[in-house]
N, C-alpha and C positions, 0 to 999 in steps of 0.2 A: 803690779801688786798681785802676789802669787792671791787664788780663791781660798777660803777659809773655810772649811766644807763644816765645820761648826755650827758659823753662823748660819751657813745653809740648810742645816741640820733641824737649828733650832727654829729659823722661819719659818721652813715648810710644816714642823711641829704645832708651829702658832695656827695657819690658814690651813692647817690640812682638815680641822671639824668644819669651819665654815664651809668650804668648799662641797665635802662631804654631804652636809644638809641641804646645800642648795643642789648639790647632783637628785639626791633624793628628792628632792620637793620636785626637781626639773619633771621627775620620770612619773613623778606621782601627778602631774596636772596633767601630763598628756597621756595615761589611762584616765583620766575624770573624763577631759575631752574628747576621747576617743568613745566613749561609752555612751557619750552626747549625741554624738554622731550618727551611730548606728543608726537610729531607727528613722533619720532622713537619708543613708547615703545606703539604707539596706537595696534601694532596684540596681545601684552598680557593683560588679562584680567586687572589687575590691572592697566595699564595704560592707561587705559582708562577710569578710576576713578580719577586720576592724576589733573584733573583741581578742583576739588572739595578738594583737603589738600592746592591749590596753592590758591583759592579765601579766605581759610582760615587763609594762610600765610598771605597775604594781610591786611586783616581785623584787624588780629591780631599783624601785627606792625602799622598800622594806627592808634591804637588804645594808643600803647606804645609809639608812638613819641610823642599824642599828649599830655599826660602827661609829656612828658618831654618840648615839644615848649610853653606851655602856662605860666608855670609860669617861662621857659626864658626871652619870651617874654612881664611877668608881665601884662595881660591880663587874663580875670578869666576863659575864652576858648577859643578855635579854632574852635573844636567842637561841635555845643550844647549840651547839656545832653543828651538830648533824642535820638540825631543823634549818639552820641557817644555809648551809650545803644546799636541801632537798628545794629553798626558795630559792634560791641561785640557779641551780640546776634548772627548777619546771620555769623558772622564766626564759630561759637561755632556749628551754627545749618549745615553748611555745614561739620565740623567736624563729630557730630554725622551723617551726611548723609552717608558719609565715610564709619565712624566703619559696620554700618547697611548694605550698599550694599556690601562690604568685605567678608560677613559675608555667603553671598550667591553665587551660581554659575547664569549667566545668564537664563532668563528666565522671567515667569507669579510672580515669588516672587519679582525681583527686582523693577518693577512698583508696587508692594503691601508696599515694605519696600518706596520708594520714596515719594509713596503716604501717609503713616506714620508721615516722617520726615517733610514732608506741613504739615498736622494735627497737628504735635504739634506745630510747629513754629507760624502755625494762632493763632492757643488756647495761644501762652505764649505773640504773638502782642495783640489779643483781650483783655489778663488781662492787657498790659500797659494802653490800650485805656481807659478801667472799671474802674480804678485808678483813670485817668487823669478825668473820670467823677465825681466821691466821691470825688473830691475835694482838691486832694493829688497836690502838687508842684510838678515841672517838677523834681527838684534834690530828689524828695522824689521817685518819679517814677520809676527814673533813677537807684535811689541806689536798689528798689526791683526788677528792670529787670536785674542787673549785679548779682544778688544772683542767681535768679530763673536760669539764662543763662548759670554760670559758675553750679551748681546744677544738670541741667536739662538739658544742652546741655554737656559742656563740659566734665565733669566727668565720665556720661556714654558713650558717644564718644567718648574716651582716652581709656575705658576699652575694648568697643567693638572694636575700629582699633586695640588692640593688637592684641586680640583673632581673627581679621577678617587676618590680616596679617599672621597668624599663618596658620589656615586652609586655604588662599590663596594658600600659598608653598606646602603645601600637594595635595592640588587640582590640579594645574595649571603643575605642574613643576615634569619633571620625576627626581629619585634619585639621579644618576648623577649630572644632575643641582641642584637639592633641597642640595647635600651636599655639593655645593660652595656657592652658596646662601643664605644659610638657616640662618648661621650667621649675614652678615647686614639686612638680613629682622628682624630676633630674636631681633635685637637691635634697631632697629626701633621701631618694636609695642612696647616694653620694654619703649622708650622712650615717644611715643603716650601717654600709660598708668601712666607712671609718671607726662605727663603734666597733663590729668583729674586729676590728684592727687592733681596735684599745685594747678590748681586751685578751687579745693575745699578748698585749707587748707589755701586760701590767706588770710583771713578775720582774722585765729590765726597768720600766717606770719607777718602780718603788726601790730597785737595788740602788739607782742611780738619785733618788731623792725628788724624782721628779712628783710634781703634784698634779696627778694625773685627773684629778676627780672634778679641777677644772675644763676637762675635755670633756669628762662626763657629762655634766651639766650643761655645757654648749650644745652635745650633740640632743641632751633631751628638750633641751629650750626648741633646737632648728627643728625637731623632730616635730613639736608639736606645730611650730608657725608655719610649716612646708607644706603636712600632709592638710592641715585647716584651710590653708591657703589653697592647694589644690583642688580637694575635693567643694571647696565652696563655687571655683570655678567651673566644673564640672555640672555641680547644680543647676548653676544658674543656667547652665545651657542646655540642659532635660529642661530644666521648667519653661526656659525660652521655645523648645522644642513642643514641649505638650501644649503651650499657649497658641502654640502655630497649628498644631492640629485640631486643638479643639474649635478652634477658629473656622477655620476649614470646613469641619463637621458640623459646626452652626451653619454655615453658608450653603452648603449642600442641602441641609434639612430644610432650610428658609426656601430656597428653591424648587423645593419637592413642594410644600407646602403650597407655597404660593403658585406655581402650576396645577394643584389639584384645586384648591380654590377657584382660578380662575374658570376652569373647566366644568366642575361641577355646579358653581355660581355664575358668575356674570356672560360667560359662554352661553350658558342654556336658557339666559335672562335674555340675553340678547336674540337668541334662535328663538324663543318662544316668542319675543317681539314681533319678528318674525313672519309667522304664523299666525299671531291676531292682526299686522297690516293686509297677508293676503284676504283673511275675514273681511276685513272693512272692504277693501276693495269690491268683494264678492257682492257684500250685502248694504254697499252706499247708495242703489238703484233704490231698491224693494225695501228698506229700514232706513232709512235716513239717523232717525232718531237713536236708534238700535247701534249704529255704527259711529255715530259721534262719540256713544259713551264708551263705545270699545275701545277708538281709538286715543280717546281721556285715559284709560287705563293702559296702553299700549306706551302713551308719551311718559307719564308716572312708573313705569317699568322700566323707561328708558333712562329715567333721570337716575332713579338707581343703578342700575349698572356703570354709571356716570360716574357716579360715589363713590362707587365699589371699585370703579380702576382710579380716579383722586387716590385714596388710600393705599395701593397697591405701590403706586407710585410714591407715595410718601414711605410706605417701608423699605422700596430698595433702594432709598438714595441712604444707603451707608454711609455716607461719608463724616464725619463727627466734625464740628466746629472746632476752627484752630485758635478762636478768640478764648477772651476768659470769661471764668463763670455767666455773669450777668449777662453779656452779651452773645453767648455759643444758646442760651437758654431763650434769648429775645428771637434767635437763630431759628430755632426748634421750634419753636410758638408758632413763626409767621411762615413757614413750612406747612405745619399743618393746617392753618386757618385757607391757606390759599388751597392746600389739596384735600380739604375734607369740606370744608366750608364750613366747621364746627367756630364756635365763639370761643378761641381761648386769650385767658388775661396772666401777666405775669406783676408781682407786684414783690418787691425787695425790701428789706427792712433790718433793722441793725444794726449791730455796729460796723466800724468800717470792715471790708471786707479781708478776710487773711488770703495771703497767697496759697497756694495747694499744688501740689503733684501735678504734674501731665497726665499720668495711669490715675491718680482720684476723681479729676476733673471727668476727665474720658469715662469711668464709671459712673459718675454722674447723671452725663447725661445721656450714657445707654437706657440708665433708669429711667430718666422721663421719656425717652423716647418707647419707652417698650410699655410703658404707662398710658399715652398719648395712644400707642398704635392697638392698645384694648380697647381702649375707648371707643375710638375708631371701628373697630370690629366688631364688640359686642353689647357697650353700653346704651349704643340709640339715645344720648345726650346730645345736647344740642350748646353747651357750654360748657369748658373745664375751665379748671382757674388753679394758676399753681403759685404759690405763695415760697421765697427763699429768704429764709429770717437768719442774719450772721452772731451767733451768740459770743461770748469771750473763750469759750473753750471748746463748742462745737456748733455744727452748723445743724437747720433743720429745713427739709426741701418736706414741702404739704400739698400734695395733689389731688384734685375734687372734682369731678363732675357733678351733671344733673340725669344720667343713664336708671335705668333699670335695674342696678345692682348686680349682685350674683345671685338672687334666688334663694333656692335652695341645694345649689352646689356649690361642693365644697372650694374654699380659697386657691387650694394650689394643685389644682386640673389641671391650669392650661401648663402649656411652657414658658410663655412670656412671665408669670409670675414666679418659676421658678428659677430665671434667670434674674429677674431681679432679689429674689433672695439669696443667690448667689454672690451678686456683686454686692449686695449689703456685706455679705460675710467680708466680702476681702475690702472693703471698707472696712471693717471692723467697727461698723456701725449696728446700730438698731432700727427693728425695721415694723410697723402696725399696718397693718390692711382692716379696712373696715368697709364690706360691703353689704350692707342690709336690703335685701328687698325694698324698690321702690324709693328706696331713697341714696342711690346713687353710690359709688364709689371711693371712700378714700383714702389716701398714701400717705404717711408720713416714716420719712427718714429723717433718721439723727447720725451724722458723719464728724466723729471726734476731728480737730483738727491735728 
């Protein structure tokens, strides 16, 4: 049955607005999400290129709706010609801005290549203007600035964001990352490069009836699910990376810390112990009396530093309970009771308990333990009691001793309390400190489930 290019005529007449709108809608979400983006993926290089594919996105569904609103609307534009032309045009020409900076690493090139992509953009405005002087109709203008645009902008900017995408990954990104990556970025430029394609081949698309604006719309849908997809990947593995360092920089400063403490504290407790047994020994003949009481205070010096490394030893055993809540916390308790010889009590209450994250639970119970290990240090309590009550919609962890409070200095001196407001935060919980002079210290967190 010979084809009936009629019917063909008149189908692609029927789906070619649909099409159209959703090409536009396609390129119009992945400028929204690109602009999203920005200002989490601004520390990698290519994200910081990111508003230049979005102002392209833009331009290039502006451009498809209004094909599609004007002759809904039965109106011969929305756009003028020439305005329509100059959005065409600056998206095609922020396109190739794209491919061109991609293409290089920061530096003296990338203002060389910027300064380029002006140079031609004037040179392809100055020939609409040179036109428009020779005498040429505004739709006459129009139609050689959409040739010269999709030609001259878009097609080599389609080829060079692949090719720039490509050596981005290799640049930017160590193998590790590159080989989770490398895939939606690959499909990305892939896609980039297939649009320069499209739109070079529009002008046989449309002779031949093809309904080309279904490509369009595929390539802005991939556009957006590849480069989303990639760059999320990419995060996660900075943020994995800064988690590992800052990690690191904890454990470094805990061990500066806690060798100057020992040094300055229980070293010199010990040395000066010391020094008062040679006393007694000297003066147990000629003072009896004299030297009992010395060595009463010798043994009472003793017992502290005794404390002092108990505690020492309860802060480097890093290691977090692998149980759950209730019992990584029953954990923590009888840790510190045996290395500090402090009275602590845990008491649970509730309803029944909701399951939680690994990363929640784990901040958890950094929290009591950096709570515990104040105590430990500065409160001179002789009992803490930490209370986990399970609400219906969030939880509340209440920690109290019987210490000496903080005084008259301020809540958040130390480190240890700024690390627990910390992991409040990435709890996205709420966080009260209440230390009054003389009447001891206390915590309460509220951790949404």
């Amino acid at each position: 049955m010979p084809l009936d290019w009629t019917t063909v005529s008149e189908w692609v007449g029927r789906v070619e607005p649909l099409l159209r709108f959703v090409h536009g809608l396609s390129f119009f979400v992945l400028g929204v999400v690109l602009l999203l983006l920005v200002p989490r993926a601004s520390r990698m290089e290519i994200g910081r290129r990111l508003p230049l594919l979005a102002v392209f996105g833009f331009c290039e569904a502006l451009v498809a709706w209004d094909d599609v609103l004007s002759p809904a609307l039965e109106v011969a534009w929305l756009i003028p010609p020439l305005g329509r032309t100059f959005l065409l045009g600056a998206g095609y020409l922020f396109l190739l801005a794209f491919g061109l900076l991609a293409l290089v690493p920061p530096g003296p090139r990338v203002q060389a290549r910027v300064g380029g992509a002006v140079l031609v953009g004037s040179g392809w405005l100055l020939g609409l203007v040179a036109l428009l002087l020779l005498g040429l109709s505004a739709a006459q203008v129009s139609a050689w600035g959409d040739v010269l645009a999709r030609y001259g902008f878009a097609l080599p900017g389609g080829m060079l964001s692949a090719l720039g995408l490509r050596q981005q990954a290799r640049r930017t990104m160590h193998s590790a990352m590159l080989q989770r990556a490398k895939g939606p970025l690959r499909a990305a430029g892939v896609t980039l490069g297939v649009f320069g394609a499209l739109a070079g081949l529009q002008a046989l698309a449309e002779a031949i009836l093809f309904p080309i604006s279904i490509l369009y719309a595929a390539c802005g849908l991939s556009l957006t699910v590849t480069i989303v997809w990639a760059l999320s990947v990419v995060q996660r593995e900075i943020e994995r990376w800064v988690e590992d360092v800052e990690k690191s920089q904890a454990l470094s400063t805990d061990r500066e810390r806690i060798s100057r403490e020992l040094h300055d504290g229980t070293i010199q407790a010990i040395y000066a112990a010391g020094l008062m047994l040679e006393g007694v020994m000297q003066a147990i003949q000629e003072d009896p009396k004299g030297a009992q009481e010395q060595l009463s205070r010798t043994m009472a010096s003793l017992n502290q530093a005794i404390q002092d490394i108990r505690r020492y030893i309860f802060n480097l055993r890093g290691d977090l309970p692998s149980a759950d809540l209730e019992s990584g916390l029953e954990q923590l308790l009888e840790d510190f009771r045996i290395n500090t010889l402090i009275e602590a009590t845990l008491t649970i209450d509730g309803e029944k308990p909701r399951p939680m994250r690994v990363e929640q639970r784990n901040h958890i119970f950094q929290v009591v333990r950096e709570a515990l290990s104040n105590t430990a240090r500065h409160a001179r309590a002789r009992k803490v009691a930490v209370a986990l009550v399970f609400g219906t919609n969030r939880l509340h962890l209440h920690i109290a001793d019987d210490g000496v409070g903080f005084g008259h200095e301020p809540i958040c001196e130390g480190q240890g309390l700024r690390n627990i407001q910390e992991r409040t935060r990435l709890l996205d919980g709420v966080l009260d400190i209440d230390g009054d002079s003389g009447h001891g210290v206390e915590i309460t967190l509220v951790v949404p489930y």
